[in-house]
Each structure stands twice: as structure tokens, then as C-alpha cells.
N, C-alpha and C positions, 0 to 999 in steps of 0.2 A: 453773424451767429456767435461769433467770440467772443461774449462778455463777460463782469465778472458773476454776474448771477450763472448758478448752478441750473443747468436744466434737468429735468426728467424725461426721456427716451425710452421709447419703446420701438426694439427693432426686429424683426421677422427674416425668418434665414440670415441669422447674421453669425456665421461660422464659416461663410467662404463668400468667395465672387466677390460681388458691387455689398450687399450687405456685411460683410464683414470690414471692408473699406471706408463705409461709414461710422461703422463700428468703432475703428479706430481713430477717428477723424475727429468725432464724439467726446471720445472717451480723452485725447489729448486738451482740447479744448476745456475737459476739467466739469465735464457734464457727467451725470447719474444716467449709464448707458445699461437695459436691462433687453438682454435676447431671448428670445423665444427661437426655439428648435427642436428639431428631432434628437440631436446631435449634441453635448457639449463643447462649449470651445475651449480654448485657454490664452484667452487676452487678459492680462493683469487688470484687474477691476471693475472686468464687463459682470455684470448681473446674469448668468444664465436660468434660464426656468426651461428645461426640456417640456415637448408637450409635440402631440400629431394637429396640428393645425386643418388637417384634412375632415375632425372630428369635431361637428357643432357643439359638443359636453365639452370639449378639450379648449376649444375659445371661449368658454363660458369661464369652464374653471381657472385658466389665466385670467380672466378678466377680475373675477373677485376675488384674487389671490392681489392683484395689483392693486383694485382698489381699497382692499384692507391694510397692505402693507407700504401702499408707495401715493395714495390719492389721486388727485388728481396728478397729469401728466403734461407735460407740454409739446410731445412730437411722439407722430408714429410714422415710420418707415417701412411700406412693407414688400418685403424683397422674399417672399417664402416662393419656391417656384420648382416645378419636376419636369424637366426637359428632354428627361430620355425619351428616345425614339421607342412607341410599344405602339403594337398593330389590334391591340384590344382594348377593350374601354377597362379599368381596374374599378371595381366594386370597395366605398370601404363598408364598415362595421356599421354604418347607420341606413347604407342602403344607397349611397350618392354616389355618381362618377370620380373617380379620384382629383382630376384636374378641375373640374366644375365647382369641388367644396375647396379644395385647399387654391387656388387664385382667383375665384371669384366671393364662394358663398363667407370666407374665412373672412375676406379682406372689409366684405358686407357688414359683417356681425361687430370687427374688433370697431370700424371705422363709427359704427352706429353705438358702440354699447360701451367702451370705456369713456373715463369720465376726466377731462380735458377742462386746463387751466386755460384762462382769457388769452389771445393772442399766440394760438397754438396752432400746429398745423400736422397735416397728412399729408406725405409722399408717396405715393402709390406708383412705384418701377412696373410699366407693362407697355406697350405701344400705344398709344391714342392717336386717334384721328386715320386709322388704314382700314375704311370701311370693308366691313362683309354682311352680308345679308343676317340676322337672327331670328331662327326659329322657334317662336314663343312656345312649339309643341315638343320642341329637343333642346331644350336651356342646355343639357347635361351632354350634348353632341354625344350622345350612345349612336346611332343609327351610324350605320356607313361609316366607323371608329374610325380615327386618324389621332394621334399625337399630337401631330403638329399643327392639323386645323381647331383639334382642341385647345391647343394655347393661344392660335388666334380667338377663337369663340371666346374664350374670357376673356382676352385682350377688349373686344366688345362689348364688354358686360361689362367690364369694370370702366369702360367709357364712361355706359349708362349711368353707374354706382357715384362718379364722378358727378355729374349733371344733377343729379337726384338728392345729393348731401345737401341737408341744410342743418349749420347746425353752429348759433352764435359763437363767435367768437373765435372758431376754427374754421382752417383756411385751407381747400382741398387744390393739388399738385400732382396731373399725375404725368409722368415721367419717363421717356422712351430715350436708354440710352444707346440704342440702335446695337451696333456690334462691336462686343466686349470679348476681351481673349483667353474667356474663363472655360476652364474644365467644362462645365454644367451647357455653356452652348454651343461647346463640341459636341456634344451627346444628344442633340438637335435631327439630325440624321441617323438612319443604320443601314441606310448603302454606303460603300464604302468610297466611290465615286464619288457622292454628294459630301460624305465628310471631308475627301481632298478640296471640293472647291469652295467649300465654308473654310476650310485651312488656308486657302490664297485669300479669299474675300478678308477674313481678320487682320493674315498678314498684309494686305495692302492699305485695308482701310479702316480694320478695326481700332479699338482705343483699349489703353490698359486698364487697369481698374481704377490707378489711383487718379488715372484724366478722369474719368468720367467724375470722382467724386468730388474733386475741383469744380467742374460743371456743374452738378448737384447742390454745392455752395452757394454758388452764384446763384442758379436759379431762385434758392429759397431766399436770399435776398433781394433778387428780380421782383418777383410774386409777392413780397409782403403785402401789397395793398389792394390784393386780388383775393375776393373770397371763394375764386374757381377760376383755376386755370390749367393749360397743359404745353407742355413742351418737349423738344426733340434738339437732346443735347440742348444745345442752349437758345436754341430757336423757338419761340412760342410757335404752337400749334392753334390754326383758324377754329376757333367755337363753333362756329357755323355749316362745319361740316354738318353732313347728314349723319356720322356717327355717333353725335351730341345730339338725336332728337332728344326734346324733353319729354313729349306722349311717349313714347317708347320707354322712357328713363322712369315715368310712371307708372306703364305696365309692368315692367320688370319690377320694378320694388315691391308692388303687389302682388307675383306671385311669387318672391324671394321672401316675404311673408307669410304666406299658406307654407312654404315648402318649408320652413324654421317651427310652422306650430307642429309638423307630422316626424319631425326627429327628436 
């Protein structure tokens, strides 16, 4: 990835964690690095465009803000993600599950709708390939709330998202860097039990941010010649899982369709 051509980047949650570490990886490398967040950072030369990712208007309006001012792009990295432990489903302003719009429906729209230069690519950070069952009649996991099964259920959905992209000359990656010793997946649990043994599970086996984003190099150098792949850390993950059906990958994008014409 280090050449002397200038890239253009587009990175999501990139004011902390695994996104901000690419951010800066980017940005050294001498690339045009432009984040999107709730939040502004203050990395010398990042692009910030604050913006609720969680809001289908709010990916729209980044989207033609970008293509008017920056065109086309050569990478999107999307690391946007809400990991506190909440025992309720959050409602936003358009009427969609919090978790459901901002890591799946967001990651749908940007990956389908911005407009990408030849020999470009999508990193999509979420787990692939740790199947769970999807319920075509609760995409938005409202019923029986959970947080945490909520960020699996997208995790799933952006499998599909994954499976379902077709789109010349971009090349889709998505990304599970397993466990990272960042604030945001401490905040994964709210027993306080379970925070202690995600405290030992990091310290024994997690990875800091700036391994994982070593690994994240690699990979996209791994994958250039793959127009769909997935990986865990640096281990390619099997296609073939049942996570990757493609019916399914087709279903969902059909009604991730109807559900984009009603906001």
C-alpha cells in the first residue's frame, strides 16, 4: 500500500480504536485520509466530516459531500461501531434499531453508493464466518433485545453484505480482528464479573491496536487479487461456510432495499 501515488480514504469511526490506527497508518503513508464520525479528532491532516452514521440522510449527505468535493475514492474502511452493553433496543430519528442502521444498514448504503476509483477496496471490521441463525422477520433484533446478540446479528448481515457486493473494480474484505485492548470492547459487557474476564481474555490473548493494524496491511496486500474475501487476523476465513449463503445474501439485499425506500 505504500506508494508514491496519493490515495483517497474513506474511514468510519476513525477517532479511536482499530479506526483511528488506520487512520494513522494512512495518513503517514502520505495518503488523503477523510473520517467520518460522530466525534472530531485531532490527527494532523485527517479530513474530519462529523456526521450520525446511524441516519440513512446522514450517509447520503456524506456521500454527496464526498463526491463533490473529493470524487471518486480508492478505499473505504469501515470501523463505525457502539459496543456498550444496553438491555434495550435504541430507536433512532428515522425509526431503525440503533445497532441494525449504524453496522449494518450504514456499512450497505456507503459500500453501495460512493463512487470508487478502478482497483479499489472495502474493509469491513466485524466478525465473518461465526454463524447464527437470521431472522428475515427481525433484521433489526428488536424482539428479546440484547446488545451483544445485536452486534452478532450484524456481524451476520454484514457477512451477507459482503457475499452480495458486486461492484467492478472494487474489491470487498471483511475483517475480524478478534480481541483488541480498546476502551470500546471493554464496554462489551455490564456485569461486572464478565468485564473482569474479558480483562484477562485481552490481557492474555488480546492484540494492541497498532498489531492488528500491521495485520490489516497485510491482509489488503494478501487479498489484492480477490474480489471477495474474508479474514481473521491474518487467517483467511472458508467462503463456504453456511454464513456466506448467497440466497440468503440475496434475500437480505432485497429487503435492505424496501427498508431504504421507507426512510
Amino acid at each position: 500500500m505504500r506508494d508514491s501515488t496519493m490515495k483517497t480514504l474513506l474511514i468510519t469511526g476513525g477517532t479511536s480504536g482499530i479506526g483511528e490506527g488506520v487512520t494513522k497508518y494512512f495518513l503517514e503513508a502520505g495518503n488523503r485520509v477523510i473520517v467520518v464520525s460522530r466525534n472530531k479528532g485531532n490527527l494532523p491532516n485527517a479530513i474530519y466530516l462529523q456526521a450520525d452514521l446511524s441516519l440513512a440522510s446522514e450517509n447520503y449527505r456524506i456521500i454527496e459531500y464526498i463526491k463533490n468535493t473529493y470524487g471518486a475514492i480508492d478505499g473505504l474502511i469501515l470501523c463505525a461501531v457502539l459496543q456498550t452493553a444496553r438491555k434495550e433496543a435504541l430507536i433512532t430519528q428515522e425509526g431503525l434499531e440503533f445497532t441494525f442502521a449504524l453496522q449494518y444498514l450504514s456499512r450497505y448504503i456507503l459500500s453501495n453508493q460512493l463512487a470508487f476509483n478502478d482497483d479499489s477496496f472495502i474493509l469491513n471490521v466485524a466478525a465473518p464466518g461465526i454463524y447464527s441463525p437470521i431472522n428475515f422477520d427481525d433484521l433489526e433484533y428488536r424482539s428479546k433485545f440484547n446488545s451483544l446478540k445485536a452486534n452478532a446479528n450484524a456481524n451476520r448481515l454484514n457477512d451477507l453484505l459482503g457475499v452480495a457486493f458486486k461492484r467492478k473494480g472494487v474489491r470487498y474484505i471483511l475483517y475480524s480482528p478478534m480481541a483488541v485492548r480498546t476502551a470500546g470492547a471493554r464496554s462489551v459487557f455490564s456485569n461486572p464479573l464478565m468485564k473482569i474476564f474479558l480483562s484477562v481474555v485481552h490481557r492474555l490473548v488480546g492484540h494492541e491496536v497498532h498489531e492488528i493494524v500491521d495485520r490489516i496491511v497485510e491482509v489488503l496486500q494478501e487479498s489484492s487479487s480477490q474480489s471477495f474475501s474474508a479474514y481473521s487476523l491474518s487467517k483467511p476465513v472458508d467462503l463456504s461456510k453456511e454464513t456466506f449463503d448467497p440466497q440468503k445474501a440475496k434475500q437480505l439485499e432485497a429487503i435492505t432495499k424496501k427498508i431504504l425506500l421507507n426512510v
